[in-house]
RODO-2510 file (C-alpha; in nm, 4 decimals, decimal comma):
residues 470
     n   res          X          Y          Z
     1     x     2,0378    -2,9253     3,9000
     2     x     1,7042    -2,7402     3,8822
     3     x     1,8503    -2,4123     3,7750
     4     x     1,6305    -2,3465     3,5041
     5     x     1,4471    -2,0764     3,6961
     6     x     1,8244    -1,9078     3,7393
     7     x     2,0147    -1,9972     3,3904
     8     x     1,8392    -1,9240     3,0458
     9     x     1,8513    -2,1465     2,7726
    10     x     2,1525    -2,0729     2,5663
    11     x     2,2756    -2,2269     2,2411
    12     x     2,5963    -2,1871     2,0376
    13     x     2,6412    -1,8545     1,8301
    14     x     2,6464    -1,9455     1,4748
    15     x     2,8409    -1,7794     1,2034
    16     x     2,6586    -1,4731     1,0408
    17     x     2,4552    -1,5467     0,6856
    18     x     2,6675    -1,2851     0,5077
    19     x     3,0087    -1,5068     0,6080
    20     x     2,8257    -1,8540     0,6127
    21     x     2,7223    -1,8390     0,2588
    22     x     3,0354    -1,8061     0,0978
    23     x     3,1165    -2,1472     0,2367
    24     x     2,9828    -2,4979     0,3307
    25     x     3,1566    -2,5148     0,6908
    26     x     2,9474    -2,6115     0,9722
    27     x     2,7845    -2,2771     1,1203
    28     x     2,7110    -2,3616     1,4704
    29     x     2,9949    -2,3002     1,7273
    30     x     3,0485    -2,4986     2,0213
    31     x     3,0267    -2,5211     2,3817
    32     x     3,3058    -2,4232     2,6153
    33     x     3,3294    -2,6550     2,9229
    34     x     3,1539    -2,3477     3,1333
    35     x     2,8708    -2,3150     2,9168
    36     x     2,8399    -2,6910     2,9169
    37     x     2,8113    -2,7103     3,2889
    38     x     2,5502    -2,4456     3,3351
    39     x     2,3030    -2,5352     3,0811
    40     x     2,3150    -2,8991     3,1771
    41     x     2,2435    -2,7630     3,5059
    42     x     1,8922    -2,6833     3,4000
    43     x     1,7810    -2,9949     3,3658
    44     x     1,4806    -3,0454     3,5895
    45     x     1,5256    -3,4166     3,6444
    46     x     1,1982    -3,5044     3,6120
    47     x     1,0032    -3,8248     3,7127
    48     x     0,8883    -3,9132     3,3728
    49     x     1,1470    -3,7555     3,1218
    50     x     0,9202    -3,6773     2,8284
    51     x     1,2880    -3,6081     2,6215
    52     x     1,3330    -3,9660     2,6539
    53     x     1,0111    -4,0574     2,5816
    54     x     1,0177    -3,8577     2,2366
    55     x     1,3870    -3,9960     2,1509
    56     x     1,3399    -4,2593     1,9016
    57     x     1,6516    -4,4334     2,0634
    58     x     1,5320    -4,3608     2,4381
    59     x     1,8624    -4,1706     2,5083
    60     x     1,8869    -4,1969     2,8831
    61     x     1,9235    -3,7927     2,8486
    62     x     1,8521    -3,6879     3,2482
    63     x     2,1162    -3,8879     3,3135
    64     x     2,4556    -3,7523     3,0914
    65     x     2,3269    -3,4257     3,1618
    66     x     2,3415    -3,4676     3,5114
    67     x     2,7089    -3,6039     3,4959
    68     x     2,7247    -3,2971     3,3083
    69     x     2,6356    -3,0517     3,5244
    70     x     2,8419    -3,2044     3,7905
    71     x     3,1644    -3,2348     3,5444
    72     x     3,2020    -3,5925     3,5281
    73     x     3,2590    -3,5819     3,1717
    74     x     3,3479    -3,9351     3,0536
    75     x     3,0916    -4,0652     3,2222
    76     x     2,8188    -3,8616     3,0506
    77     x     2,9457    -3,9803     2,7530
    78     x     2,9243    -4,3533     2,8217
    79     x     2,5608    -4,3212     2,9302
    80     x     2,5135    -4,0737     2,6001
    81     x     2,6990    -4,3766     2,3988
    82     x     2,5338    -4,6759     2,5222
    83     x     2,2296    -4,6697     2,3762
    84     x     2,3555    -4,3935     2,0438
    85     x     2,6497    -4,5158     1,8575
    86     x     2,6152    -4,1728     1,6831
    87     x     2,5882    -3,9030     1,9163
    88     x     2,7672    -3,6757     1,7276
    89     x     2,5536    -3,7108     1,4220
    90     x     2,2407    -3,6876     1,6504
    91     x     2,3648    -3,3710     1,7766
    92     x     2,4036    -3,2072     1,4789
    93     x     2,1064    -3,3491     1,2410
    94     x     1,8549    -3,4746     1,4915
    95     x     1,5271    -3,2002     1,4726
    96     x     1,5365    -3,1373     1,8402
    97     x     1,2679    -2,8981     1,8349
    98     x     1,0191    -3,1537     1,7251
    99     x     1,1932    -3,4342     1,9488
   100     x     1,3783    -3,4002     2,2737
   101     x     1,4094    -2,9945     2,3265
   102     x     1,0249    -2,9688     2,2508
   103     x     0,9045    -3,1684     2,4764
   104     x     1,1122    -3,0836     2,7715
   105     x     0,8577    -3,0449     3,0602
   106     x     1,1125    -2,6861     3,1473
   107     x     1,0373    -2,6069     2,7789
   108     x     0,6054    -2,6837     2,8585
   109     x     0,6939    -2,4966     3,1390
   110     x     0,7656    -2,1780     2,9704
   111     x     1,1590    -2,1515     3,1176
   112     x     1,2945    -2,2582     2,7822
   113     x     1,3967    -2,6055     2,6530
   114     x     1,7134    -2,7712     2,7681
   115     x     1,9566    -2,7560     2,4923
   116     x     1,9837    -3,1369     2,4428
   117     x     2,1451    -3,1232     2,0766
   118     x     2,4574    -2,8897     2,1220
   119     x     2,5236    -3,0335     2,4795
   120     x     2,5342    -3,3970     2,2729
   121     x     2,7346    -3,2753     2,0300
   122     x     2,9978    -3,1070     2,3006
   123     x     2,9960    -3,4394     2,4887
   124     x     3,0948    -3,5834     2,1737
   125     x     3,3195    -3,3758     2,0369
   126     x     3,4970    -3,3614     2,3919
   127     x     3,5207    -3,7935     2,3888
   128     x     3,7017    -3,7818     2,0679
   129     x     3,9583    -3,5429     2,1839
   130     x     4,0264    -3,7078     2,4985
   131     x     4,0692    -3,9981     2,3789
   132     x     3,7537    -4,1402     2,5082
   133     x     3,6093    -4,2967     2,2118
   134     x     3,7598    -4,6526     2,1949
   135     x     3,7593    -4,9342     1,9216
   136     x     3,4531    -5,1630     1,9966
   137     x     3,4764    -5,4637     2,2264
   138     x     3,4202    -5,7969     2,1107
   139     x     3,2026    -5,9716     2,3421
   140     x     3,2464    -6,3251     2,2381
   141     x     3,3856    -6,4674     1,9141
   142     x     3,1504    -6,6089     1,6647
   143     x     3,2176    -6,8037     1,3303
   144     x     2,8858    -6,7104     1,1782
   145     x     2,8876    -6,3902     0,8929
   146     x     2,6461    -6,1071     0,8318
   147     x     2,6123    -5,9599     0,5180
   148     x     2,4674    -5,5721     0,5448
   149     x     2,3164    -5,4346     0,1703
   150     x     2,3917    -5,0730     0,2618
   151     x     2,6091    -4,8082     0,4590
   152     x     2,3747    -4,5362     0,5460
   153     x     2,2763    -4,5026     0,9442
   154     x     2,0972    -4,7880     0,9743
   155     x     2,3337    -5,0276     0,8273
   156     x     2,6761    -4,8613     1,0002
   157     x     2,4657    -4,8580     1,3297
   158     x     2,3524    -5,2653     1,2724
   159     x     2,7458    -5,3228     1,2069
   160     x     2,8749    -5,2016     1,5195
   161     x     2,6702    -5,4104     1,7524
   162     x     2,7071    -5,7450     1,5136
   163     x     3,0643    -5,6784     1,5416
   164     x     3,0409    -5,6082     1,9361
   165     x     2,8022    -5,9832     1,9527
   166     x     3,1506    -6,1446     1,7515
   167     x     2,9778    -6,2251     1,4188
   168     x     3,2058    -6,1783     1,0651
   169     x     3,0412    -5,8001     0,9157
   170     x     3,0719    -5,7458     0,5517
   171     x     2,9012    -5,4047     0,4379
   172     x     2,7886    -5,3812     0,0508
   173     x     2,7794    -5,0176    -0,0947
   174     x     2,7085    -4,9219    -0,4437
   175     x     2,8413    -4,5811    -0,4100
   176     x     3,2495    -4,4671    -0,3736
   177     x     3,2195    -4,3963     0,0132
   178     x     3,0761    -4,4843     0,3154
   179     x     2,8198    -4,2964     0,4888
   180     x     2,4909    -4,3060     0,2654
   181     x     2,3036    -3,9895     0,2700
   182     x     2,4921    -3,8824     0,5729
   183     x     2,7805    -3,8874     0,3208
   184     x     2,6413    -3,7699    -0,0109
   185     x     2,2408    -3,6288     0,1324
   186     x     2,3237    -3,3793     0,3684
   187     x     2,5466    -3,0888     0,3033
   188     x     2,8724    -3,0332     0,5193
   189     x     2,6987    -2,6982     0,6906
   190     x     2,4740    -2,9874     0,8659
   191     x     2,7096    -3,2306     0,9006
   192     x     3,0645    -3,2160     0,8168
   193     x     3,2091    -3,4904     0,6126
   194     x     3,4658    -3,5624     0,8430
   195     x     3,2322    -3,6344     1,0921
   196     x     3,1193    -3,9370     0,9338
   197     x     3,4437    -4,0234     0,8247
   198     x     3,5689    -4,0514     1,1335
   199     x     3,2834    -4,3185     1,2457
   200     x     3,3846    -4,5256     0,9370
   201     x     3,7482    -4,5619     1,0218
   202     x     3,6204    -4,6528     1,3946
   203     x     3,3989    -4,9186     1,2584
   204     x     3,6935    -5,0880     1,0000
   205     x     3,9116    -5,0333     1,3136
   206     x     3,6504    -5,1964     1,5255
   207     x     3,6804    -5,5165     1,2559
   208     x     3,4013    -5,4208     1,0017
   209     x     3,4457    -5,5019     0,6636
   210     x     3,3244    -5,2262     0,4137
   211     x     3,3017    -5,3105     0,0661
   212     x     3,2489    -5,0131    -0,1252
   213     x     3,1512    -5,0031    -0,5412
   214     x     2,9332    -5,3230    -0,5063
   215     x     2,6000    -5,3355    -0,6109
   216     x     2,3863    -5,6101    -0,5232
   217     x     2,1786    -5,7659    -0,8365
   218     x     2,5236    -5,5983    -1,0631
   219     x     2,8296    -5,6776    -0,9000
   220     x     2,7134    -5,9518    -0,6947
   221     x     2,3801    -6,1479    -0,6622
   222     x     2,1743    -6,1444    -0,3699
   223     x     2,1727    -6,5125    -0,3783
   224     x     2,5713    -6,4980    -0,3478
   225     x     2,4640    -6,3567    -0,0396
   226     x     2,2115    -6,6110     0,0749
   227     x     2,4704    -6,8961     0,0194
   228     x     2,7343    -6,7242     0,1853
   229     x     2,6051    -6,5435     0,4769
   230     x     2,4535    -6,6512     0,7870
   231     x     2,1911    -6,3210     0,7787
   232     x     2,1462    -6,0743     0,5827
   233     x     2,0276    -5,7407     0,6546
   234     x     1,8750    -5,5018     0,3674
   235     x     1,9381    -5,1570     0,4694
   236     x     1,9311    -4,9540     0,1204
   237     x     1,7204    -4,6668     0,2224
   238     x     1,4762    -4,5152    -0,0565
   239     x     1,6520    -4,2604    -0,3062
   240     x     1,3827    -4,2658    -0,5830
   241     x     1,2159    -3,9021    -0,6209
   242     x     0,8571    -3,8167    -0,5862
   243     x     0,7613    -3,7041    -0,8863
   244     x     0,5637    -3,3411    -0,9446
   245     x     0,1799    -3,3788    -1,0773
   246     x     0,3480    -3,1739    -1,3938
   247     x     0,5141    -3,2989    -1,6924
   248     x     0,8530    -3,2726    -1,6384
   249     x     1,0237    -3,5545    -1,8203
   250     x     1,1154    -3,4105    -2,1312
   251     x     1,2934    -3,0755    -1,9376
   252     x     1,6644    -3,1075    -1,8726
   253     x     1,6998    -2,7995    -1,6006
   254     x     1,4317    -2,9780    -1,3992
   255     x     1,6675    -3,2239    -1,1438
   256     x     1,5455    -3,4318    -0,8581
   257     x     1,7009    -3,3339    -0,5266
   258     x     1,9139    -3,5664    -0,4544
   259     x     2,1160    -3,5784    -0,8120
   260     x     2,1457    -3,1787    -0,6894
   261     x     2,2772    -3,2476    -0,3321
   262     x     2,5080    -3,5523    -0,4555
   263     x     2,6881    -3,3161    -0,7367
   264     x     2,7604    -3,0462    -0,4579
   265     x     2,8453    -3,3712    -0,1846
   266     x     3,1158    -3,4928    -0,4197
   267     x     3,2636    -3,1454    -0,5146
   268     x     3,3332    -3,0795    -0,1428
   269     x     3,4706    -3,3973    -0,1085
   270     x     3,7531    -3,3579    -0,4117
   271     x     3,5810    -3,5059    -0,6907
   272     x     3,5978    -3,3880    -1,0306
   273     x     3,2707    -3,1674    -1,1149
   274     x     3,0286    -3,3350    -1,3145
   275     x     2,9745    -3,2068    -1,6793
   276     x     2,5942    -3,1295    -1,6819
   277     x     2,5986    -2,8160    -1,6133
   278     x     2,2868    -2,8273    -1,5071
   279     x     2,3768    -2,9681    -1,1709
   280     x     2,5379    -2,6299    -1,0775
   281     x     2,3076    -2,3146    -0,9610
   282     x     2,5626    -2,1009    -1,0032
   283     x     2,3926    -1,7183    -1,1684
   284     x     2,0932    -1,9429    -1,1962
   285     x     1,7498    -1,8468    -1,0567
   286     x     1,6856    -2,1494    -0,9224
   287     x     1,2985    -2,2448    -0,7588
   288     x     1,3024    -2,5421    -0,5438
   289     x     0,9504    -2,7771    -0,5041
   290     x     0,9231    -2,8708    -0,1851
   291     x     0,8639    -2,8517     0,2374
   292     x     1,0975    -3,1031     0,4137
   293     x     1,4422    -3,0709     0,5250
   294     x     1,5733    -3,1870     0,1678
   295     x     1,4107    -2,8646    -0,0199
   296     x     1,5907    -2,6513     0,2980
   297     x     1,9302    -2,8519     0,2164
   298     x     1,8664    -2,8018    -0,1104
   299     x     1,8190    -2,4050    -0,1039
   300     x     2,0842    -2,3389     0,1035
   301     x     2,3144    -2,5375    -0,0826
   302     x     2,1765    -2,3080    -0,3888
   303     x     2,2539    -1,9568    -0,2119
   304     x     2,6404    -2,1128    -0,1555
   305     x     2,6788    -2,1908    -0,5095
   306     x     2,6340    -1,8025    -0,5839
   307     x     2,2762    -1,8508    -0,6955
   308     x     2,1407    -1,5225    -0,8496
   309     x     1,8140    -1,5549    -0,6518
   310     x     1,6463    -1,8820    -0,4867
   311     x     1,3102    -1,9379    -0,3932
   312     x     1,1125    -2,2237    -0,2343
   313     x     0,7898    -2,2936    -0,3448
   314     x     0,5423    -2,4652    -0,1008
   315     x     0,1709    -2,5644    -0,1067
   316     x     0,1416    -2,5129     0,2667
   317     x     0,1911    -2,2042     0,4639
   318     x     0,4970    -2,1726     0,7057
   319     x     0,3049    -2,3627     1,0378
   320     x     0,1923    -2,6677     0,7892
   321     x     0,5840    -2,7326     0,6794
   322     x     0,7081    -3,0613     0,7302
   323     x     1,0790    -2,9527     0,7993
   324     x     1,2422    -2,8114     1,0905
   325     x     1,1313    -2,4237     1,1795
   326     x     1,5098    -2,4082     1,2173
   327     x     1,6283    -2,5038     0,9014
   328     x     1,3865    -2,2793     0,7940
   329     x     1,4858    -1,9829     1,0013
   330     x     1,8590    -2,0070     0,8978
   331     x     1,7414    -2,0539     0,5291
   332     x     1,5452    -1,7289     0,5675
   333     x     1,8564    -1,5167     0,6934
   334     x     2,0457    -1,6435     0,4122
   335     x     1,8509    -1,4961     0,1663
   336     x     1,6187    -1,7600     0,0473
   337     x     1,2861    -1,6339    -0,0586
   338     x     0,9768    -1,8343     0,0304
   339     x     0,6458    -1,8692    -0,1550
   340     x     0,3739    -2,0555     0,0751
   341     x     0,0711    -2,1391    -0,0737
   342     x     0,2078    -2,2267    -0,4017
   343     x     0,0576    -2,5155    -0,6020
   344     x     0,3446    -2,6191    -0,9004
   345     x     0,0812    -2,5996    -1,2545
   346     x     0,3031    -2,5376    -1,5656
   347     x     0,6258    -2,5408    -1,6991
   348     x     0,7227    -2,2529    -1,9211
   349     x     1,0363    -2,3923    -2,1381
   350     x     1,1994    -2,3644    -2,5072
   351     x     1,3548    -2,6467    -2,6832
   352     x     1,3341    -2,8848    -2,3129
   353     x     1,4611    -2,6000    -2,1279
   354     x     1,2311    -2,4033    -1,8544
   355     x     1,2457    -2,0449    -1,8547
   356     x     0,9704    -2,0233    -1,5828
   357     x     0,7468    -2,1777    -1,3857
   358     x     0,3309    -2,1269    -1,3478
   359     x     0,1958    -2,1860    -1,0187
   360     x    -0,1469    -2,2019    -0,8686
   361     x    -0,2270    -1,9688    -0,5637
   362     x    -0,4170    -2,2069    -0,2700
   363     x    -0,5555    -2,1548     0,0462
   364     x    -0,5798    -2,3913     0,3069
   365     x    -0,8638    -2,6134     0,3965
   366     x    -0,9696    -2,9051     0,6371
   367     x    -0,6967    -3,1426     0,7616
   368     x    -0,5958    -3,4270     0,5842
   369     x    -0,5180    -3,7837     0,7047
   370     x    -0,1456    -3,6129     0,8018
   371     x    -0,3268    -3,3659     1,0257
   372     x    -0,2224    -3,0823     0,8396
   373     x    -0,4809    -2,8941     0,6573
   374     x    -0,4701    -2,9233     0,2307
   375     x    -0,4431    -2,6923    -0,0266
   376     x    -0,6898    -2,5614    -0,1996
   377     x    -0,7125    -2,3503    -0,5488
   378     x    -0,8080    -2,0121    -0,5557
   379     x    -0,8642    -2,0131    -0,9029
   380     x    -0,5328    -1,7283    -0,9288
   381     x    -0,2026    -1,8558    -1,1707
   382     x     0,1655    -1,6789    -1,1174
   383     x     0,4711    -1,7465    -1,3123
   384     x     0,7791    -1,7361    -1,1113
   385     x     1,1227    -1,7155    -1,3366
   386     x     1,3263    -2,0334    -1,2731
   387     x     1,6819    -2,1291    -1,4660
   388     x     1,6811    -2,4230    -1,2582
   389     x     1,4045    -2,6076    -1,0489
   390     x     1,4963    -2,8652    -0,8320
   391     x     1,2365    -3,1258    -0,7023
   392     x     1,2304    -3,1958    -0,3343
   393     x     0,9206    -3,3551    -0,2779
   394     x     1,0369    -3,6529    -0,0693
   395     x     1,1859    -4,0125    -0,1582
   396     x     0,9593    -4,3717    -0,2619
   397     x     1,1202    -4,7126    -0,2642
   398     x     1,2703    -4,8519    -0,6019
   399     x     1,1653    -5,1555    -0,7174
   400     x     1,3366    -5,3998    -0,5078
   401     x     1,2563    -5,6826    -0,5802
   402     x     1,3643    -5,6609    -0,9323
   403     x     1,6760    -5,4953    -0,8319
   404     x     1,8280    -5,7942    -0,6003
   405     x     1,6095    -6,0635    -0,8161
   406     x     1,4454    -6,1844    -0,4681
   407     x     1,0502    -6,2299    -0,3724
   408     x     1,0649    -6,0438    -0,0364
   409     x     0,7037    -5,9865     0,0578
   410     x     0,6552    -5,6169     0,0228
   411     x     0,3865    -5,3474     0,1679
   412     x     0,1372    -5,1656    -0,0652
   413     x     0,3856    -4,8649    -0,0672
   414     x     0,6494    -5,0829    -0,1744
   415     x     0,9000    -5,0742     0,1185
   416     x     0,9713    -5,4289     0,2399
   417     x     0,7456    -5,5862     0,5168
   418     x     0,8664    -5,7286     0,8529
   419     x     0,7567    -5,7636     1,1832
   420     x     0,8500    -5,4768     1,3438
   421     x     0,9569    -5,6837     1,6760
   422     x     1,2267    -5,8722     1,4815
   423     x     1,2579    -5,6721     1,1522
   424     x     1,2551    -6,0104     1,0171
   425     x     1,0985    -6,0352     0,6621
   426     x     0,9124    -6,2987     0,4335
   427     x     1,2326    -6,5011     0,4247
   428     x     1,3777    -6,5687     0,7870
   429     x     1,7357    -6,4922     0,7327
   430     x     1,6623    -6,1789     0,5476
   431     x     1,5764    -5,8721     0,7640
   432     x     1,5878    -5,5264     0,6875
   433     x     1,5892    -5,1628     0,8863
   434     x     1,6057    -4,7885     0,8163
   435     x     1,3628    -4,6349     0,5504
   436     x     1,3392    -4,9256     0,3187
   437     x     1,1100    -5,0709     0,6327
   438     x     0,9578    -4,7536     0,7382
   439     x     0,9405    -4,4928     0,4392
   440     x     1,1840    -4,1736     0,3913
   441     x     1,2160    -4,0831     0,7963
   442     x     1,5055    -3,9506     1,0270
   443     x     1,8761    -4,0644     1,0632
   444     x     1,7622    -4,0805     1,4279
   445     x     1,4809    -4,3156     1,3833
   446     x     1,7714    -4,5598     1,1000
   447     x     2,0081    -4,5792     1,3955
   448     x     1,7548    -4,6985     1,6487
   449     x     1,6677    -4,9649     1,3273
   450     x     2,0215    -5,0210     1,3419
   451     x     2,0716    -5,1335     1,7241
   452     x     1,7314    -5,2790     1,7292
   453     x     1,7914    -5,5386     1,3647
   454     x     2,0990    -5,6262     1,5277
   455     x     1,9567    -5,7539     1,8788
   456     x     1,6997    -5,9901     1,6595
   457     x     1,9910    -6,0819     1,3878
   458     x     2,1863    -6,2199     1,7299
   459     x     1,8743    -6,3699     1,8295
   460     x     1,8124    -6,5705     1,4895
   461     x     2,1626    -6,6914     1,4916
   462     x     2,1814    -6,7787     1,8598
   463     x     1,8608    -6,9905     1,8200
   464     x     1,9406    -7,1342     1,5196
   465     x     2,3231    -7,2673     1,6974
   466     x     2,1155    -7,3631     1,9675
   467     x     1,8851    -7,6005     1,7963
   468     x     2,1617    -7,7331     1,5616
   469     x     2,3164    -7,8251     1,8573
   470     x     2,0182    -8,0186     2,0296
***
């Protein structure tokens, strides 16, 4: 260890723009077992491990890479597993550079962060090959049933320890496939479909019951649920679009984000394009709204479906984005244009079609309650050509309550209110995790949801056995 003053920081090569736009495979290479070795080696072991401190699932990450560096390979991966049932996904999707890698006391240091992502992802990827990864075990066997209202990260990461405590686990998801946005939100150069796939057949293998093309409060009531389950655990995360301060309703080339990244999801998976062809940017000029990892998933996805020209538009400047600098980066080699400073004003359109877009210039002034310092108008208007503008502006809550016909007691920004030790909400065998607790966040911070629902569903059922029985 400690060779951090010796060994640079080194990350995969990735695939050059000019190749990686003409497809959606994954563009980071991989470690070899070499490469693995030495830049594990850099690890400084430190006393207090601030990259475990700023994991949201308090990886124990000193540890694997240690095992690591001294090529005791399964091992590493048991530590990396037992407290991440998604490494893999981690690896790949996980901002490090806001997390882990930038807070590494070597990267404070000024020797260069430890490259915690791809090593994860290597570990991973080595554990499936070897045969390493194995079916869940079954702790003890229990007669009660969970019922889970969603498959995204938090839900798939609640069934896996529920399953592991012995309890019956049916999943409920209203789309065709498992996965939620992992499945049909981010694009296959992030995260290859096959990827979470693979975790899905583990999980049915493991004994949990997915039920896909069921909607709660359509195909089946919520209070089917409550009669027949034991718990219940709402993990829907929040898909409705923030809307633009602009009219927009009446023009049909203006899409919400995800309705743009689903389309392109399902085409890579085999299904049958849809028939709005506004869905496609193919020889469009497409402007996307926006500052958070969607908008970059949605841009690149643009520039792969032969765009003629793409541009996000942003009310910030570059340092004030919400998304990761490396998203950004690889979106910038691959051609997207960026417009900081750009306040959305006006649509330009013909017969509910836009033709262009009007946008106010700003400059920034004092920080806002987000720490990041507003926009302000500088009294100058541009028009920017746009076939197609796509709205990435971040995801609210639907309406719940109305949805599933239930009274859960809700916050003031609509997502549902627990207690945040128990994720327990207004009715005790309900509980919920992911964003539908905690707004439109990271897969990371679903999964630790996930492990951290199930410990207080056990709980809840344990007690409840255990004053039955008295």
């Amino acid at each position: 260890m400690l060779e951090f003053h010796k060994q640079k920081p080194k990350n995969p090569s990735k695939s050059d723009p000019e190749k990686r736009i003409k497809d959606f495979q994954e563009i980071y290479s991989q470690f070899d077992n070499k490469t693995s070795v030495e830049q594990s080696s850099r690890c400084s072991q430190c006393g207090v491990p601030y990259c475990q401190i700023h994991c949201p699932l308090n990886n124990n990450i000193p540890d694997w890479l240690k095992y690591i560096a001294e090529n005791r390979l399964e091992e590493a991966y048991q530590v990396s597993s037992s407290t991440n049932v998604f490494p893999e996904v981690c690896g790949r999707v996980c901002p490090q550079d806001r997390l882990c890698e930038g807070n590494c006391v070597v990267e404070q240091a000024g020797f260069g962060a430890i490259t915690i992502g791809n090593l994860e992802k290597y570990l991973t990827e080595l554990a499936w090959e070897k045969g390493w990864v194995k079916n869940i075990e079954i702790n003890s066997s229990s007669k009660k049933k969970v019922a889970i209202i969603g498959s995204g990260p938090a839900g798939m990461a609640a069934s896996s320890y529920l399953i592991q405590n012995g309890y019956h686990v049916d999943v409920f998801e209203k789309n065709d496939r498992v996965g939620g946005l992992m499945i049909y939100g981010i694009p296959n150069f992030k995260l290859d479909k096959s990827i979470v796939e693979r975790r899905t057949d583990w999980l049915t293998n493991s004994g949990v019951n997915f039920h896909v093309n069921k909607e709660i409060g359509k195909d089946l009531t919520f209070q089917d649920l409550e009669k027949d389950y034991d718990a219940i655990l709402v993990a829907t995360g929040v898909y409705k679009a923030r809307k633009l301060d602009i009219e927009i309703s009446n023009i049909n080339n203006s899409l919400p984000a995800l309705d743009f990244l689903i389309e392109s999801n399902k085409v890579g998976l085999g299904d049958t394009p849809s028939s709005n062809k506004y869905l496609s940017a193919k020889d469009k000029h497409v402007v996307v709204i926006g500052g958070g990892d969607t908008a970059m998933d949605c841009v690149r996805t643009a520039i792969r479906q032969k765009a003629k020209e793409v541009t996000c538009l942003y009310r910030r400047n570059k340092e004030n984005m919400p998304g990761s600098a490396r998203e950004v980066l690889n979106a910038e080699q691959e051609g997207v244009k960026f417009n900081w400073l750009a306040v959305p004003s006006k649509i330009i359109s013909e017969k509910s079609e836009a033709s262009s877009l009007s946008y106010k210039v700003a400059t920034l002034g004092e920080a806002d309650e987000t720490g990041r310092r507003k926009p302000l108008d500088t009294g100058i208007e541009k028009q920017i050509r746009s076939d197609l503008i796509i709205q990435a502006l971040g995801f609210e809550p639907e309406d719940l309550n109305s949805h599933f016909n239930t009274d859960l007691e809700l916050t003031s920004w609509n997502t549902v209110k627990v207690d945040f030790k128990r994720f327990q909400t207004s009715n005790p065998k309900v509980f919920a995790a992911g964003d539908i607790v905690r707004g439109a966040s990271l897969v990371v911070w679903a999964i630790h949801d996930g492990r951290e629902v199930a410990k207080s569903i056990h709980q809840f059922l344990q007690s409840n056995q255990i004053k039955k029985a008295s």
